[in-house]
C-alpha positions as CSV (number, residue, x, y, z in Angstrom):
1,X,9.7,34.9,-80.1
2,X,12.1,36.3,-77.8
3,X,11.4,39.4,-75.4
4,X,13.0,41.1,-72.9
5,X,12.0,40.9,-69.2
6,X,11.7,38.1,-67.1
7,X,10.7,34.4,-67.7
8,X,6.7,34.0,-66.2
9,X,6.4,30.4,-67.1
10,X,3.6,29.0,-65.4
11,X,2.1,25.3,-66.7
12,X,0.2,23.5,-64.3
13,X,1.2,20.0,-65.5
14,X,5.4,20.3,-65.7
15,X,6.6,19.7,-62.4
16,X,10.0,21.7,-61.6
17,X,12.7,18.9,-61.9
18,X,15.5,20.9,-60.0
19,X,15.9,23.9,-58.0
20,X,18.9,25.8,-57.6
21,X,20.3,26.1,-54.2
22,X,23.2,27.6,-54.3
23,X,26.4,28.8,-56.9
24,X,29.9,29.6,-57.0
25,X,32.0,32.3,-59.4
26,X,34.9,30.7,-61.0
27,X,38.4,33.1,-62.2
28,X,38.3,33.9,-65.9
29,X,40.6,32.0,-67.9
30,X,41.1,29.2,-64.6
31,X,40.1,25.6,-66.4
32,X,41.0,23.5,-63.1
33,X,38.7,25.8,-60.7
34,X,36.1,24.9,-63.4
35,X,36.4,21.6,-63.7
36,X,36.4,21.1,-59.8
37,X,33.4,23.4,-59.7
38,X,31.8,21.2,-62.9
39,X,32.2,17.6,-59.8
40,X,32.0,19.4,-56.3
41,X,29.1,21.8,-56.9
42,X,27.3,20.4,-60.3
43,X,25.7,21.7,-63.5
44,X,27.9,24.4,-65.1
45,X,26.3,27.7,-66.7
46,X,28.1,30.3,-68.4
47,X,27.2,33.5,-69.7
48,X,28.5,36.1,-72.2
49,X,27.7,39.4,-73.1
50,X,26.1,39.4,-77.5
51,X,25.6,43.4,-77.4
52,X,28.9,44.0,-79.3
53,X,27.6,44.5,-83.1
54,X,30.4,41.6,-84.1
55,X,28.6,39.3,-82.4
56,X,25.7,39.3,-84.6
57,X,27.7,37.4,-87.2
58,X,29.1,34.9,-84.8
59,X,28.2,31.3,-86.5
60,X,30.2,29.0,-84.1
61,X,33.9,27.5,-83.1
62,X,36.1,30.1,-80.6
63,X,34.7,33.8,-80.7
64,X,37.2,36.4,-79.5
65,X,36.7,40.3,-79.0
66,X,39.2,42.6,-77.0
67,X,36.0,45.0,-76.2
């Protein structure tokens, strides 16, 4: 079930396997600042905003939404 607020994980028998030490922004739209960002700095996360409503019906492949 999903729920806002933060994540409070706590299970005494997973050990944390990594720990975030630092990040970097990369320019919309620049594909060679993210690929040297994906082999200088590491793991790659992205994030996008789902609140507009045609979002809800996105399935898969390119999604593309002027707002």
């Amino acid at each position: 079930m999903s729920a806002d607020g933060f994540c409070h994980f706590t299970d005494p028998d997973i050990t944390v396997g990594a720990k975030v030490l630092g990040y970097v922004n990369v320019t919309e739209g620049d594909v060679d600042a993210l690929n040297d960002a994906r082999v200088h700095v590491g793991p790659v996360s992205v994030s996008i905003d789902a609140s507009p409503d045609s979002f809800y019906y996105y399935k898969g492949g390119y999604y593309d939404n002027a707002e």
